[in-house]
N, C-alpha and C positions, 0 to 999 in steps of 0.2 A: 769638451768632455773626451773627445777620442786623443787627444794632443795627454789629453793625465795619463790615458792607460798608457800610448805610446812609449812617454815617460817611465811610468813604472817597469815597464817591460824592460827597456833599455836597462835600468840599474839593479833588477833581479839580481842578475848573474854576480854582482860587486857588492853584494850584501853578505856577512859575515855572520852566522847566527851561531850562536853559544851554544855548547851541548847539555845546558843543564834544563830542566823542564822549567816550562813558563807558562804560566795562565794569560792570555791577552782578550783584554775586556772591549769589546769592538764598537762603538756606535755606528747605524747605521742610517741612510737617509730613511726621513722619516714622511717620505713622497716622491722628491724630486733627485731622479736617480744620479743627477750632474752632482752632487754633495756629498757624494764618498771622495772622502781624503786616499792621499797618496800612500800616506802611512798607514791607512788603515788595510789599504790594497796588499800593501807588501808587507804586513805582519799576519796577513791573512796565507797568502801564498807563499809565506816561512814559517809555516804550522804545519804540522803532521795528519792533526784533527781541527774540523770546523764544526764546531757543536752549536746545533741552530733548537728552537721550540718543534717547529712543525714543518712535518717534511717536504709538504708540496712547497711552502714559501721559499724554503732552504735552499731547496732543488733550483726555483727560480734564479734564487739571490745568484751561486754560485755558476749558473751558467750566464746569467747577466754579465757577471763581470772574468766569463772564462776562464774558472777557476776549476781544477781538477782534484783538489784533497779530498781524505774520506771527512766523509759528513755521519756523524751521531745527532741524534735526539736526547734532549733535554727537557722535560715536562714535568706535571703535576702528578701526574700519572706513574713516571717512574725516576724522579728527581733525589731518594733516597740511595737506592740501588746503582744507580747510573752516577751518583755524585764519586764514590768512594769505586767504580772504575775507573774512572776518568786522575783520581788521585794516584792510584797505581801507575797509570800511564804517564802521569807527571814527576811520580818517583822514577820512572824508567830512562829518565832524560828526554821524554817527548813535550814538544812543545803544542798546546792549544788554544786557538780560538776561541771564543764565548761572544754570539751573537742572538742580536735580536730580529724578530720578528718588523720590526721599525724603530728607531732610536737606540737609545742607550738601554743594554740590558739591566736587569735585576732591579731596574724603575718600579716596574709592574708586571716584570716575566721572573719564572722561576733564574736562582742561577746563585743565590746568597747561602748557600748551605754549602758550594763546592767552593766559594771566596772565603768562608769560614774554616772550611777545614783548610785549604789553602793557607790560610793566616798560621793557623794550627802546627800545622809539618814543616811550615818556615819555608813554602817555595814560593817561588819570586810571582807577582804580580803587577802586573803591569795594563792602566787604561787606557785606550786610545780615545778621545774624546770627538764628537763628532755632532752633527745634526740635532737639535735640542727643539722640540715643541714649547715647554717651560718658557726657555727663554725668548724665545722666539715673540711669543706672547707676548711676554713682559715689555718686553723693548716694542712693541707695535701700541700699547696701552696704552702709554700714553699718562701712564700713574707712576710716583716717585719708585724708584726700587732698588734705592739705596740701601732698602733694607725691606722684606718682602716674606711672605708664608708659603711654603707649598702645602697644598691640604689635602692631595692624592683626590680620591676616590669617595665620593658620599655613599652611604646606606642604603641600600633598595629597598628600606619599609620606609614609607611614606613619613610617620610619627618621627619615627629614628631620625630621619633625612633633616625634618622641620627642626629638630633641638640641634643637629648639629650643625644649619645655617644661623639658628637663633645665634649659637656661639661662637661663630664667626664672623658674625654683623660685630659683636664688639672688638675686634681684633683692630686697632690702630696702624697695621702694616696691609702695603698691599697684599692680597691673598691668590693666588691663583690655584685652579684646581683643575682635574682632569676629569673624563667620563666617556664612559659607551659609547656608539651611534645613536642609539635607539633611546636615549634617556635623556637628552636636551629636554625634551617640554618638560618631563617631571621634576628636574633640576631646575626649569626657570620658574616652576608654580610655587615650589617651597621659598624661592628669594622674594618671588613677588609676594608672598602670604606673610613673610617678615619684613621684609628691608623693600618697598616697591619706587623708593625714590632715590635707592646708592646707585650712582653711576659705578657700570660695567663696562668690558669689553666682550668681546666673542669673534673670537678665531675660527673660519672653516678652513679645513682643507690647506694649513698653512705649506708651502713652500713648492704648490702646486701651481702650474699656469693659472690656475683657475678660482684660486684662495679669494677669499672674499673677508672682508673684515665690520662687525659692527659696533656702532656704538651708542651709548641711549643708559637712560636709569631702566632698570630690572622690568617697573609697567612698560615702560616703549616696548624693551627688547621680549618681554612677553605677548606683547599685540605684535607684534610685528613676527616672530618665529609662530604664533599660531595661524598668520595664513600661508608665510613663505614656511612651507612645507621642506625643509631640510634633514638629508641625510647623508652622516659623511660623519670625520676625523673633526674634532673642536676641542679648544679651550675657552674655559672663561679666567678672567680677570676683573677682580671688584676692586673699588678704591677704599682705603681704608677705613675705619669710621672717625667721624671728627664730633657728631653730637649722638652721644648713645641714647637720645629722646626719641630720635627718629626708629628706632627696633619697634618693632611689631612685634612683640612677642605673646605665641597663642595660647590663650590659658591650657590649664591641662586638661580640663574636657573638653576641649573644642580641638586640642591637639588629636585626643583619642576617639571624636568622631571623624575626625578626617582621614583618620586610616586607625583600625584597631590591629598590631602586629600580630600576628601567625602565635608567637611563643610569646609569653609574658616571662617578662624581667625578675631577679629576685627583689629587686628597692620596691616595684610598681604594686599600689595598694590593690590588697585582695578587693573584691567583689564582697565576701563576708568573709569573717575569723571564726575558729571555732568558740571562744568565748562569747562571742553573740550570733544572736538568731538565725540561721539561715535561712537563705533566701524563699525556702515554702522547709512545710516536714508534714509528715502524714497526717498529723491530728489536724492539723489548718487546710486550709481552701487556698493555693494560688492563683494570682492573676485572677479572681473572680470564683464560681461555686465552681467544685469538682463535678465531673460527669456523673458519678456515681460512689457511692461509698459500699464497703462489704457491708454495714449497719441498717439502712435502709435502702430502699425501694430506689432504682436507678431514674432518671425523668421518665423513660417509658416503660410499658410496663415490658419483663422480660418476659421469652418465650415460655419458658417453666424454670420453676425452681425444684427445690430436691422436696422440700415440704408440701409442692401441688401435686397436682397428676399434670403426669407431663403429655406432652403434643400426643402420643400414641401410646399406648401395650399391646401388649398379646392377647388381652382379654376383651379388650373394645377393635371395633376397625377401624380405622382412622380413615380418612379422604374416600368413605365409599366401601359398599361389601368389599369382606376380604374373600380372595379366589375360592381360600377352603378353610377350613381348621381342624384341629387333630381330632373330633369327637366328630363330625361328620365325613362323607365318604368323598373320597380329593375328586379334583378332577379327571384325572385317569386310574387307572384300575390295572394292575395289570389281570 
């Protein structure tokens, strides 16, 4: 590791860089800090700007590998705004960086809107390839991937999550897909609830001293992550399907008690339509008698109504003599 920078160092000075503006797409390690490329070092430290997601990571990356460029932000937050300076700066003849957080950017980090206008104004673009979770996977799996899916990111409503493992249990290519820390069990409940006998993989923490690798059909790998308690960086990989008998797939009501989503869908059947009945209306009794109707008498009886004599007047004393009243002499006098 210290023999690369040495290297890089050395051939700084003999590098020739072009005055016109460049965008350079950087991958970065995606754990193991010995897996930054040489070229990725020295098209980084032949930039003007190094534009990272978030700034404390940045800050790290950049003094990691003792690097002194100005560092911008690139986010969600202000990825509009920030896209079309960074363009100016590119029409100016500066060249920039485009890094990620871990891996290859614009995977799953902002940074495709400033590659689009890039394409756009016709200035040059160039990727530097590097440290890859995806493949990493793939190749550790152990499943053909000659020809293979990436399927990004699953749904965080439960329902949503369960139809789109449903439709990817029939997918005939290896599948891999990525996810949060914090969402492996929810991820392995919905494969075990359709597909509980396709052999998978699962990648921790790959390219780490400490990476650990499993393997087992979806029930194993879901007995086994509910006691080993894991939290950390993973991939899965499923093997493709070969008999589409084996899908479990959950009817639709048993889908929508296992999680009812927050917003309903426009396809998803109403509850009732206006053409028919709904579900109570004033003249009917739901779920059992109403407590009371304006018509008659409520189950107990009320305190007063406008037709009794109510609880008190001015003319009767209610709960005991009253102190005084207007036709006898009060209690004080002046």
């Amino acid at each position: 590791y210290k023999l690369t920078i040495e290297m890089d160092t050395e051939n700084k000075s003999e590098e020739k860089w072009p005055d016109e503006g460049i965008l350079y797409i950087i991958s970065t390690p995606i754990g193991n800090d010995g897996d930054i490329s040489i070229r990725a070092l020295k098209s980084i430290r032949g930039s003007h700007v190094v534009v990272c997601e978030e700034g404390k990571v940045g800050g790290r990356f950049l003094h990691k590998y003792n690097i002194s460029q100005k560092m911008e932000l690139l986010n969600e937050n202000n990825e509009i705004e920030k896209t079309y300076e960074l363009i100016k700066l590119l029409k100016a003849g500066q060249r920039i960086s485009l890094v990620s957080d871990c891996g290859t950017p614009i995977l799953a980090d902002p940074g495709l809107l400033l590659v689009q206008e890039c394409i756009k104004e016709n200035i040059k673009v160039v990727a530097v390839p590097g440290p890859t979770s995806i493949m990493t996977a793939l190749v550790m799996s152990g499943f053909p991937i000659n020809s293979f899916m990436y399927a990004g990111f699953m749904s965080r409503e439960k329902s949503m999550r369960i139809s789109q493992v449903a439709e990817l249990a029939r997918e005939p290519r290896t599948v891999v897909l990525l996810e949060t820390p914090y969402r492996l069990m929810p991820l392995l409940e919905a494969f075990f609830a359709v597909i509980p006998k396709r052999r998978a993989y699962i990648g921790c923490n790959l390219t780490m001293p400490y990476e650990t690798h499993h393997y087992g059909t979806f029930a194993e790998l879901y007995a086994k992550f509910s006691e080993f308690k894991f939290k950390g960086e993973f991939v899965i990989v499923l093997e493709g399907n070969a008999d589409s008998s084996t899908i479990l797939v959950p009817e639709s009501s048993s889908v929508e008690n296992y999680d009812r989503p927050r917003r309903r869908d426009n396809d998803a059947p109403r509850r009732f339509d206006r053409d028919s009945k709904p579900r109570y209306d004033r003249d009917s009794k739901p779920f059992g008698e109403k407590r009371f109707d304006r018509g008659d008498k409520p189950s107990g009886e009320r305190r007063f109504d406008r037709d009794s004599k109510p609880r008190f007047d001015r003319d009767s004393k209610p709960f005991g003599e009253r102190r005084f009243d207007r036709d006898s002499k009060p209690r004080y006098d002046r």
